[in-house]
C-alpha positions as MATLAB code, in Angstrom:
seq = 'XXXXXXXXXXXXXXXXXXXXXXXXXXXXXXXXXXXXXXXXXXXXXXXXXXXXXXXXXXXXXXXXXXXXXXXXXXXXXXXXXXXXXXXXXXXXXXXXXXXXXXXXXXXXX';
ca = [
      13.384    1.610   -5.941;
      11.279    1.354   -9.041;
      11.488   -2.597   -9.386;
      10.286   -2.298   -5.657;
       7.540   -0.193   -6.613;
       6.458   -2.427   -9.800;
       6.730   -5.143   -7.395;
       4.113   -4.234   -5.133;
       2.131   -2.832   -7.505;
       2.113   -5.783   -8.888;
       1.136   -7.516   -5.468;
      -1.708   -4.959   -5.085;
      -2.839   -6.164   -8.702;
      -3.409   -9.620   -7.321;
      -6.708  -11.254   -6.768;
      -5.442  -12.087   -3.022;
      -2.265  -10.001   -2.096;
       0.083  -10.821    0.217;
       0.918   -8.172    2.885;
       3.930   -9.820    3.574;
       5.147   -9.307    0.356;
       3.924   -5.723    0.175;
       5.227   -5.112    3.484;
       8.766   -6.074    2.970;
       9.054   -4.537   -0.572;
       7.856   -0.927    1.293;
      10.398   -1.982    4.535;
      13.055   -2.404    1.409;
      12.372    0.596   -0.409;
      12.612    2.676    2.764;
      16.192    1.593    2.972;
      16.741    2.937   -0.044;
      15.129    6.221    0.756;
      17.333    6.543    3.840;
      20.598    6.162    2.214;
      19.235    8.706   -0.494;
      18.600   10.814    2.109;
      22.116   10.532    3.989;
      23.968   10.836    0.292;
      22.395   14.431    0.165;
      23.147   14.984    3.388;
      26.766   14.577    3.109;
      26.850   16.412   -0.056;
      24.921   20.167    0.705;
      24.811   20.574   -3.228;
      25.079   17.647   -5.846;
      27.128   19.118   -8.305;
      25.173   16.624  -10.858;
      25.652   17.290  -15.010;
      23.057   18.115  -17.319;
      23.074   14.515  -18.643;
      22.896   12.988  -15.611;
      19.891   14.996  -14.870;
      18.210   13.982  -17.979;
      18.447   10.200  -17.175;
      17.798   10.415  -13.596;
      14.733   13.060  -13.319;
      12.681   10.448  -15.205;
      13.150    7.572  -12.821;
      12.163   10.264  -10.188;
       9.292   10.967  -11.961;
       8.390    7.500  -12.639;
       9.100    6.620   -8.939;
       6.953    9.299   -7.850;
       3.758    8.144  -10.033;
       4.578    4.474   -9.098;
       4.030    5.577   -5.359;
       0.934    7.697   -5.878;
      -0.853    4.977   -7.346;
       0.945    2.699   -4.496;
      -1.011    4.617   -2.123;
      -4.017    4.782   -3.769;
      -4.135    0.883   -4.387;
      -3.865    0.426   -0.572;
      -5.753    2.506    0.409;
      -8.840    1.245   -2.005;
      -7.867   -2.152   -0.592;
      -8.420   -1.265    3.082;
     -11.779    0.129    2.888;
     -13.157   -2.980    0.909;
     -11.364   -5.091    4.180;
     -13.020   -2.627    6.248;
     -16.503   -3.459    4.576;
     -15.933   -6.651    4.402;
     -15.538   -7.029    8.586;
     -18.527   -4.503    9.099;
     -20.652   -7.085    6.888;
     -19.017  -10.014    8.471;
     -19.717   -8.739   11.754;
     -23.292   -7.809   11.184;
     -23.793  -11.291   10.101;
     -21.729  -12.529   13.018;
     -25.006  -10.642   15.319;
     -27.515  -12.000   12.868;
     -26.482  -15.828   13.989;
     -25.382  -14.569   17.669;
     -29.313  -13.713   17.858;
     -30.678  -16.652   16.089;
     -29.162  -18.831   18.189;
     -29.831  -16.880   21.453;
     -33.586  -16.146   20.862;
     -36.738  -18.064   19.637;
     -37.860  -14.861   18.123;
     -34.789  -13.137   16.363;
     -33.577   -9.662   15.864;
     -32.928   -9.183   12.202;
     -32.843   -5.353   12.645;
     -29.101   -5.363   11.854;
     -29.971   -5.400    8.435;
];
């Protein structure tokens, strides 16, 4: 799940990321998080040892930071795509009227 996570942050680094690559490293990471989920299931207490605490609380840890900043990352990159269309569509109305009219509206800027 971690090499998932690096992947996509990795993606999200990227000048020009590709969702499809983000999406199918989250779609693949889910899997894991499902059969997780059914191994504690079947077992009501995980009778784990101290030392196998030790090595796996870290890649928790690490797993849960990865996905914080996973989050984050998207959700930076959707509001600049969100600005983006709002300034691409007030310059889409800018043309629309200068085409339309001898005496344009420039008002939406």
């Amino acid at each position: 799940m971690n090499e998932l996570s690096a992947g996509i942050l990795s993606e999200l680094g990227n000048d020009a990321p590709s969702l499809e690559a983000i999406r199918k490293g989250m779609s693949e990471r889910e899997e894991h998080l499902k059969v997780l989920s059914i191994i504690q299931n079947n077992k009501k207490e995980m009778n784990l040892s101290t030392e196998d605490v030790q090595i796996l609380r870290p890649l928790f840890d690490a797993f849960i930071t990865m996905n914080d900043e996973i989050q984050q990352r998207i959700s930076t990159l959707m509001n600049t795509q969100l600005d983006k269309m709002a300034v691409a569509t007030k310059q889409r109305k800018v043309q629309e009227s200068y085409g339309i009219s001898k005496t344009p509206n420039i008002s939406y800027f």
